[in-house]
C-alpha positions in Angstrom: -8.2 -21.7 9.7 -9.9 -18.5 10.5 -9.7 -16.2 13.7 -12.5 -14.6 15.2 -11.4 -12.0 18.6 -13.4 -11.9 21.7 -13.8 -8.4 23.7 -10.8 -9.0 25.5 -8.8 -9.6 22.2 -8.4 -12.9 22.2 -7.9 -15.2 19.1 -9.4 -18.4 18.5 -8.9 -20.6 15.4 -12.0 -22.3 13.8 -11.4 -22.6 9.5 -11.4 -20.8 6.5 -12.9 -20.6 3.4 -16.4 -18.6 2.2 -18.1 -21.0 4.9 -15.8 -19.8 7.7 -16.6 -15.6 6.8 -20.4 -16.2 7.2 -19.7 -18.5 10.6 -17.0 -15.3 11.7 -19.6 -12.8 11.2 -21.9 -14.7 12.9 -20.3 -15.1 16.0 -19.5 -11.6 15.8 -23.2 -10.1 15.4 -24.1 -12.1 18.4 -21.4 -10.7 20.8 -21.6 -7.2 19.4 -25.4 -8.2 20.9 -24.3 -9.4 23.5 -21.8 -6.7 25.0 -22.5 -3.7 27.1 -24.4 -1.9 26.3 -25.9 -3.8 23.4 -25.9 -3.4 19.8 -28.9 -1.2 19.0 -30.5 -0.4 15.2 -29.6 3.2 15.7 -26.3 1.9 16.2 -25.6 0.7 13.2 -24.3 3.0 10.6 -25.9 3.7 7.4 -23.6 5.1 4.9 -23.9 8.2 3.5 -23.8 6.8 -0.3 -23.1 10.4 -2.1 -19.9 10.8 0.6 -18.7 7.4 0.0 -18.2 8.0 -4.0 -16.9 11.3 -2.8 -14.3 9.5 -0.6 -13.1 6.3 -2.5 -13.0 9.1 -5.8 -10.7 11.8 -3.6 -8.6 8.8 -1.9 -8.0 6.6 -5.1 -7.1 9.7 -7.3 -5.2 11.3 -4.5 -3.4 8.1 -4.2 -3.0 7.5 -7.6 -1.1 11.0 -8.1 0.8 10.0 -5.4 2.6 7.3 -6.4 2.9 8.1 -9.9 5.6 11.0 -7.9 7.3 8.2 -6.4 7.1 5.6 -9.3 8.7 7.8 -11.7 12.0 7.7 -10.3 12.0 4.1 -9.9 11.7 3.8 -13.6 14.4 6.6 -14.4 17.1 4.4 -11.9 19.2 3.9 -14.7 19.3 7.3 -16.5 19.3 9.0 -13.3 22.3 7.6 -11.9 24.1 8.7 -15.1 23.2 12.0 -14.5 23.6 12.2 -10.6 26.4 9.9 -10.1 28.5 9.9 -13.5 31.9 9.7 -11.4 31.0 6.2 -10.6 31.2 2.9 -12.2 28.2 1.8 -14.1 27.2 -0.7 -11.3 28.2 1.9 -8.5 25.5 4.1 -10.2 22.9 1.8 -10.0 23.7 1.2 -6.1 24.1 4.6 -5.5 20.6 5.5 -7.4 19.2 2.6 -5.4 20.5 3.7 -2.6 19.2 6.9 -2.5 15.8 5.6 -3.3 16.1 3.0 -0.2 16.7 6.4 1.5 13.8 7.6 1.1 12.2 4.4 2.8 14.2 5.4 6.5 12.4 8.3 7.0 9.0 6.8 6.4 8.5 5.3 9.9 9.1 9.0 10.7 7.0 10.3 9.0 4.2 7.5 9.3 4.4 7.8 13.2 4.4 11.7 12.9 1.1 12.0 10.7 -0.4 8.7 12.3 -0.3 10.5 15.6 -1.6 13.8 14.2 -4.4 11.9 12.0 -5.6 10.3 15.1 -6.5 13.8 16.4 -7.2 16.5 13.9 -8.6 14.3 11.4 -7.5 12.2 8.5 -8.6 14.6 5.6 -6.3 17.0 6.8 -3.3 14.9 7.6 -3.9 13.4 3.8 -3.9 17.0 2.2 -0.5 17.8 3.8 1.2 14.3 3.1 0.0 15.3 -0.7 1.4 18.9 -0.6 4.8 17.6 0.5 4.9 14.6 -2.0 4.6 17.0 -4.7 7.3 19.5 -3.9 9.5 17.0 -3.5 9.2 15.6 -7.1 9.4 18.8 -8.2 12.3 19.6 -6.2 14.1 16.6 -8.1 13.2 17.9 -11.7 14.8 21.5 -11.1 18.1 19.9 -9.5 21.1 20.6 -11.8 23.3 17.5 -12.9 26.5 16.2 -11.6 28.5 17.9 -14.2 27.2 21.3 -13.4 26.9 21.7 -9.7 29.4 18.2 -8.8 28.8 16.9 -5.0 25.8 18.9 -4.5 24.0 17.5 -6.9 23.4 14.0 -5.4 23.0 15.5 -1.7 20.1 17.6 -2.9 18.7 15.0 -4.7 19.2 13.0 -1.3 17.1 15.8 0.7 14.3 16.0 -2.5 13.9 12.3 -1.8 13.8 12.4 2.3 10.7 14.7 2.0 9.1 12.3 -0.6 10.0 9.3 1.9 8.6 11.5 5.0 5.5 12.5 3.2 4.6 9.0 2.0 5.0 7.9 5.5 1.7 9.2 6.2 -0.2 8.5 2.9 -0.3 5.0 2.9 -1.5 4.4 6.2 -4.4 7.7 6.1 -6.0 6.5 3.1 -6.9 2.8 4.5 -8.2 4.2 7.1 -9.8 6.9 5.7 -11.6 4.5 3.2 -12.0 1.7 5.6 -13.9 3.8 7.7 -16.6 5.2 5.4 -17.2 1.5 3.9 -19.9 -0.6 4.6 -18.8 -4.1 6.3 -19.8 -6.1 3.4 -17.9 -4.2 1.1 -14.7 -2.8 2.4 -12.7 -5.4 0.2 -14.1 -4.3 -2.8 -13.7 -0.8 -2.3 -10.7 -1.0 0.3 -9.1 -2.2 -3.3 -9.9 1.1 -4.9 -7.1 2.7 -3.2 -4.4 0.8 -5.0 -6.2 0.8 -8.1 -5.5 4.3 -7.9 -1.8 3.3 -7.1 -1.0 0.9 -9.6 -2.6 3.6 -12.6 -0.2 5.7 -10.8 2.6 3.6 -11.9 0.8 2.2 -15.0 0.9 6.0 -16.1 4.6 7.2 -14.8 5.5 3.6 -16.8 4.1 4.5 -19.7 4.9 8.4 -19.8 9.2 7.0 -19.3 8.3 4.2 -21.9 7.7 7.1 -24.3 10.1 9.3 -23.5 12.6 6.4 -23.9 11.2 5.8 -27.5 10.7 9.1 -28.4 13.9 10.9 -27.3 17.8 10.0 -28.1 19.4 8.7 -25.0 21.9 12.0 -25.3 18.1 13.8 -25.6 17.0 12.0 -22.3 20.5 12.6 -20.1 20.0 15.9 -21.1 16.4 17.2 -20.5 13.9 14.4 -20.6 14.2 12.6 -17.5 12.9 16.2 -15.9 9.5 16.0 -17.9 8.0 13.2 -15.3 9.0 15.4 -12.3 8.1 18.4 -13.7 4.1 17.1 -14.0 4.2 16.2 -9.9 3.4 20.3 -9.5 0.1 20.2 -11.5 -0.8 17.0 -10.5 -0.5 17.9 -6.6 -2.7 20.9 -7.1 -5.2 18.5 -8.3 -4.9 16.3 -5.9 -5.3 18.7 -3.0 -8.2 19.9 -4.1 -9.8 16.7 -4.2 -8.9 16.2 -0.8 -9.8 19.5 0.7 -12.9 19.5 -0.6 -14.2 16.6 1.4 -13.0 18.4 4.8 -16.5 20.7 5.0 -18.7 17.9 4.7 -20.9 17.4 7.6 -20.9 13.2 8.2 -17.2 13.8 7.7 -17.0 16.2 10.9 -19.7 14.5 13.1 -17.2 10.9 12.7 -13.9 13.0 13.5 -16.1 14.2 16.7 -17.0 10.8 17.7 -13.1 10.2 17.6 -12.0 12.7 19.4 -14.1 11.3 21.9 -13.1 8.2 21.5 -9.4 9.4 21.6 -9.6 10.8 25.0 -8.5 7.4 27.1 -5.1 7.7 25.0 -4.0 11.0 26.4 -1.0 12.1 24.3 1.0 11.1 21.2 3.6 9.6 23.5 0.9 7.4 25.3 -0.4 6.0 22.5 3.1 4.9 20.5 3.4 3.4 23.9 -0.5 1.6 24.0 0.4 0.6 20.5 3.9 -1.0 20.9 2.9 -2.7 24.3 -0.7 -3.7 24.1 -1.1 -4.2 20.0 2.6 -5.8 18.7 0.6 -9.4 17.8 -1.8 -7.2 15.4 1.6 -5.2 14.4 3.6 -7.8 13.8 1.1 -9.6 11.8 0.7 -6.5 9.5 4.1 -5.8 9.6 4.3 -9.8 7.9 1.2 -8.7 5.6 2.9 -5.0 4.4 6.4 -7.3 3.7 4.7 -10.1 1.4 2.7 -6.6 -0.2 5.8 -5.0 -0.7 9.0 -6.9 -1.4 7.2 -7.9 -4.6 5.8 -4.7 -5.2 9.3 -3.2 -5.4 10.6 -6.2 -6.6 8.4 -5.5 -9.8 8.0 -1.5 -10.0 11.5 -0.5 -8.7 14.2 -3.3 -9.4 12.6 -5.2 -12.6 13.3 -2.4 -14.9 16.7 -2.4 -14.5 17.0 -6.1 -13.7 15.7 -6.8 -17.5 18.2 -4.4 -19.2 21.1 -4.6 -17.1 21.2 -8.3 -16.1 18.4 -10.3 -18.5 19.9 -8.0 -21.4 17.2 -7.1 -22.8 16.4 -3.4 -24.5 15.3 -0.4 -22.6 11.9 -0.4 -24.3 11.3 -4.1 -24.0 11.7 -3.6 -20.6 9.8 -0.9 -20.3 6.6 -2.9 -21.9 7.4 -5.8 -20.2 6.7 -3.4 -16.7 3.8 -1.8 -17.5 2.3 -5.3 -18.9 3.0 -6.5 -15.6 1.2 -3.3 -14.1 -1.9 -3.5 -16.6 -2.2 -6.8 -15.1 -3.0 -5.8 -11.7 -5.3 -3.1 -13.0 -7.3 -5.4 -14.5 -7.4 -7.5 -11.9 -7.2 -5.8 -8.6 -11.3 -4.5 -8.6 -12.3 -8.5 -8.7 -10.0 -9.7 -5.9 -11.3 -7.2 -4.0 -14.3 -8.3 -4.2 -13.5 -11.9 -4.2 -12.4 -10.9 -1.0 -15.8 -10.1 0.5 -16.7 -13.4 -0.7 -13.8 -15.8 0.1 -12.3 -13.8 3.1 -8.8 -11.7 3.2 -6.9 -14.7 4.7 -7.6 -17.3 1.5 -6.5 -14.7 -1.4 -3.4 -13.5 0.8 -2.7 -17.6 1.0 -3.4 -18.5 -2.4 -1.2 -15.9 -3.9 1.8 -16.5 -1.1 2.1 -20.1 -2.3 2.2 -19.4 -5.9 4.5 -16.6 -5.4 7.0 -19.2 -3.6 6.3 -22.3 -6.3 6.9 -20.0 -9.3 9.4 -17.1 -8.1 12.8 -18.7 -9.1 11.4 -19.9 -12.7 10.1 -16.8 -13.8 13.2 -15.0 -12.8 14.8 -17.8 -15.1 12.3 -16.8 -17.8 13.7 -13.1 -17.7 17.0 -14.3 -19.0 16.2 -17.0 -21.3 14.3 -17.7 -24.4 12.3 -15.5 -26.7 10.2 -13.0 -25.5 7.7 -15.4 -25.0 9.3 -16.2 -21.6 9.5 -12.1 -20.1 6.0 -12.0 -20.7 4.5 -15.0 -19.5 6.5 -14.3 -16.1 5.5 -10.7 -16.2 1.7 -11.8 -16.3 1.8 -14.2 -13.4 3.6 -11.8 -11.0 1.2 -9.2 -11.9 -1.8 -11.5 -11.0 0.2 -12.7 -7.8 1.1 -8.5 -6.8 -3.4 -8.0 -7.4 -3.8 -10.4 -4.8 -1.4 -8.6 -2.6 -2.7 -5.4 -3.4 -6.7 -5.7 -3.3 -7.1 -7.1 0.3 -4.3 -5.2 1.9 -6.6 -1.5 2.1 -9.4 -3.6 4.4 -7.5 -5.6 5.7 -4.7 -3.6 7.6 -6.9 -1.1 8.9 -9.1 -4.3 10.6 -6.7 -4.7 12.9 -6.4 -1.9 14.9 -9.4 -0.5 17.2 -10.6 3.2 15.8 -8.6 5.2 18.3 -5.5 4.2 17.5 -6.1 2.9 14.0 -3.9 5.6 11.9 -1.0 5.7 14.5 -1.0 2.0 14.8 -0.3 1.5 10.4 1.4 4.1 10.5 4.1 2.8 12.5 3.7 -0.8 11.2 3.0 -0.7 8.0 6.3 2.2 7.6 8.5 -0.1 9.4 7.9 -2.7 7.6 7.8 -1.2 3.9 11.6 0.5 4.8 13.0 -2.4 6.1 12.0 -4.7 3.9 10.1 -3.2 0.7 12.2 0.0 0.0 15.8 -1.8 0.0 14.8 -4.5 -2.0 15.8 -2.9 -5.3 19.1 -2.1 -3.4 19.5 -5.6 -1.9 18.9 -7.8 -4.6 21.0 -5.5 -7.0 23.9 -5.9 -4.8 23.5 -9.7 -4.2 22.7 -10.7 -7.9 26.2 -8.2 -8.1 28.2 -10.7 -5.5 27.1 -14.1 -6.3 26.7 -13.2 -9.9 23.5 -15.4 -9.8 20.5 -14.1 -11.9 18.0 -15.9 -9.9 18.8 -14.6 -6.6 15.8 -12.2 -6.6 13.6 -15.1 -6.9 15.1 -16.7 -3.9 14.6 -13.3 -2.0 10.6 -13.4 -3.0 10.7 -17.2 -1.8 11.4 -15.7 1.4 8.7 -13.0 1.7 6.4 -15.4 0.9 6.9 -17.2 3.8 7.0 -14.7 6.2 4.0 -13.6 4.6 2.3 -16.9 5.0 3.0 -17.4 8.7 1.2 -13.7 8.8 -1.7 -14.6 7.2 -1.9 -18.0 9.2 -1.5 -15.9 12.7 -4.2 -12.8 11.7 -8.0 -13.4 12.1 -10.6 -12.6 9.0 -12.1 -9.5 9.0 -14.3 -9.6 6.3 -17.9 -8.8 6.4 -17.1 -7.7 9.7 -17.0 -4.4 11.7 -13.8 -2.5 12.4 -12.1 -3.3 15.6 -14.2 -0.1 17.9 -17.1 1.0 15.5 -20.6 0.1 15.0 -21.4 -1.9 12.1 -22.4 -0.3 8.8 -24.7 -1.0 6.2 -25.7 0.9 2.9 -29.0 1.0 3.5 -31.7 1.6 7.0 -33.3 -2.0 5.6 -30.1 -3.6 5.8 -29.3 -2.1 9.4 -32.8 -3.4 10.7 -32.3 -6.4 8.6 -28.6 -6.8 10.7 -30.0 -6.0 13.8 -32.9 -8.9 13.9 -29.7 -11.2 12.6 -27.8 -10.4 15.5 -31.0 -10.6 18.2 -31.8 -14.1 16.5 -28.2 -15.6 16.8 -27.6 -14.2 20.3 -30.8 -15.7 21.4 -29.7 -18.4 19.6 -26.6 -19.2 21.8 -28.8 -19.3 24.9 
């Protein structure tokens, strides 16, 4: 089935499937014709093609730094709650290190709301540049923090406050770079480079993955208690320099001021910060909801793989530190290679039928590949690794185009923000915690499975209830092309069909 919205925001089902994109955009060109006043060639956006590199580069890499901050702690879990939380038992550490990483994930609704709100007024660039500036210093802050041993209590409570301002800052990254991309793409292709963005993510945590794998094989495990684990946080500083600069240096651009103006414009009928949270809460929860169900099916098994596998593998599957370790970043190497051609299967298929597709594998093969993980050779790990990394691309490479689509352009950063935030501490950021304490009280190894069984249903009844947005404008702008042959070439499409209808 497929969705399309009418002015007053309306759905209506029709089908889905390539046939059902061309039939959605269709009907869409011939209202946008339609409305008051009408679609017009100037209208229609041409995209500046030197800005758009310029955005997807300082987005993606920006991202990409990012989360390799926030990944390398997931894949430190176990060595770090030996060092932070010694006084405990060896499965109180792992809760405790888990914990404190789920802690991270309460503040992000915070902090999502907070710059969501402010990037729906000064800009996004800005709003993206501090969310970077923050993200760093808290890594850093966790490299420079003495161990248990030295400094006792105070140790875990600053590394508790290092990983609040992570949390707070990421709060607001997510949910900026969508947008930001989103809006600079050009309606046919927002899939394809919408997917960019969490390239940039998952060679984030292909890299902090890779960088730990070494460390572990390189260093004694006395040698990594010691000093090592501090090398991964230690880079965030450097790397966060870069990063900003990326960022900052798109703010002077010209197209990039004239489209904030427009907003502000646009922005006027929301009034204040507290009026809009209201707007969006009260006049948008079916679009929230349905990417709240979008961000849990994205997530759940994101952390299920990045954060929780890890330590799943060594301390439950029994298998070596470095095995796990490879058996991770295989998993993540996987949805590199994968994510750039979903995204653009995307523009072809529509968002709705990749989300699907994945969803129901995820359900029919969850339970056996956690099975895999514990038995057999190594045969079994791997095999399992490479179908959840295909199943976590086709979670990943829509989700950049297709969460900003459902918001209108005034509210559109305050609206993820607050949805996509809730969602990912609720649901994505305790799942390390969660299944590590439930596979600790049944004692049953596939209870993780059972637990991505159930995000891919609630994921599915999302993807059933949302409308497809490919090839299509975003909810409150004009359409936009590459090229002024393809905006004239839109434009008589759109006159034709309306006519058409008549």
């Amino acid at each position: 089935m497929d969705r399309t919205r009418t002015e007053s925001g309306e759905l209506h089902i029709a089908g889905w499937g390539t046939e059902s994109v061309r039939s959605s955009r269709r009907r869409t060109l011939a209202r946008l014709f339609r409305r008051k006043p009408p679609l017009t060639e100037e209208s229609i956006t041409v995209v500046d093609q030197p800005m758009l590199k310029r955005a997807i580069t300082a987005a993606a890499l920006g991202n990409m730094m990012e989360w390799f901050d926030f990944g390398v702690y997931a894949y430190l879990a176990t060595t770090l709650g030996k060092v932070f939380f010694e006084s405990l038992s060896h499965t109180g550490q792992l809760l405790a290190t888990f914990g404190t990483f789920a802690a991270a994930f309460f503040v992000r609704p915070l902090g999502g709301i907070v710059f969501g709100l402010m990037g729906d007024r000064v800009g996004r660039q800005k709003v993206l540049a501090a969310t970077m500036i923050m993200m760093s210093i808290g890594t850093f802050a966790v490299g420079v923090i003495p161990s248990y041993a030295v400094i006792g209590m105070w140790a875990p409570i600053l590394l508790l406050c290092a990983r609040l301002v992570q949390g707070f800052s990421t709060g607001g990254e997510y949910g900026g770079a969508t947008t930001f991309i989103a809006e600079y793409s050009p309606d046919k292709r927002r899939g394809f480079l919408g997917s960019w963005l969490d390239f940039g993510t998952f060679i984030g945590y292909s890299c902090a993955s890779l960088l730990v794998t070494v460390l572990n094989a390189a260093l004694s495990e006395a040698d990594m208690l010691s000093w090592g684990w501090r090398i991964p946080f230690f880079i965030a500083g450097p790397m966060g320099l870069i990063g900003l600069y990326l960022r900052l240096k798109l703010e002077d651009t010209p197209a990039f001021q004239a489209q904030l103006d427009a907003h502000e414009d646009a922005l006027k009928a929301v009034q204040t910060p507290q009026h809009e949270l209201r707007m969006i809460i009260t006049k948008l929860w079916r679009p929230l909801l349905v990417c709240m169900g979008l961000v849990i099916l994205y997530n759940v098994t994101n952390y299920m793989i990045t954060a929780y596998l890890p330590t799943y593998l060594t301390e439950v599957a029994h298998r070596t530190q470095l095995t796990a370790d490879m058996l991770v970043l295989l998993a993540m190497l996987v949805v590199v290679a994968l994510i750039l051609i979903v995204g653009h299967l995307s523009d072809i298929v529509g968002r709705r039928a990749v989300f699907a597709t994945a969803a129901v594998v995820q359900i029919v093969v969850a339970v056996p590949a956690f099975w895999l993980f514990s038995h057999g050779a190594l045969w079994g790990p791997v095999v399992a690794c490479i179908v959840f990394g295909a199943v976590l691309a086709c979670f990943a490479a829509p989700t950049a185009s297709t969460l900003p689509a459902l918001f209108p352009t005034a509210v559109r950063y305050g609206a993820l923000g607050l949805g996509f935030n809730v969602a990912v501490s609720a649901f994505g950021g305790t799942t390390p915690l969660i299944t590590s304490a439930l596979v600790d009280a049944t004692k049953n190894d596939l209870v993780p499975g059972f637990y991505l069984i159930v995000s891919g249903v609630v994921g599915l009844i999302a993807v059933i209830a949302m409308r497809e947005t490919a090839t299509q404008p975003l909810l409150g702008s004009a359409p936009q092309v590459d090229t002024p042959e393809e905006a004239t070439e839109l434009y008589e499409e759109a006159r034709d069909l309306a006519a058409a209808e008549h």
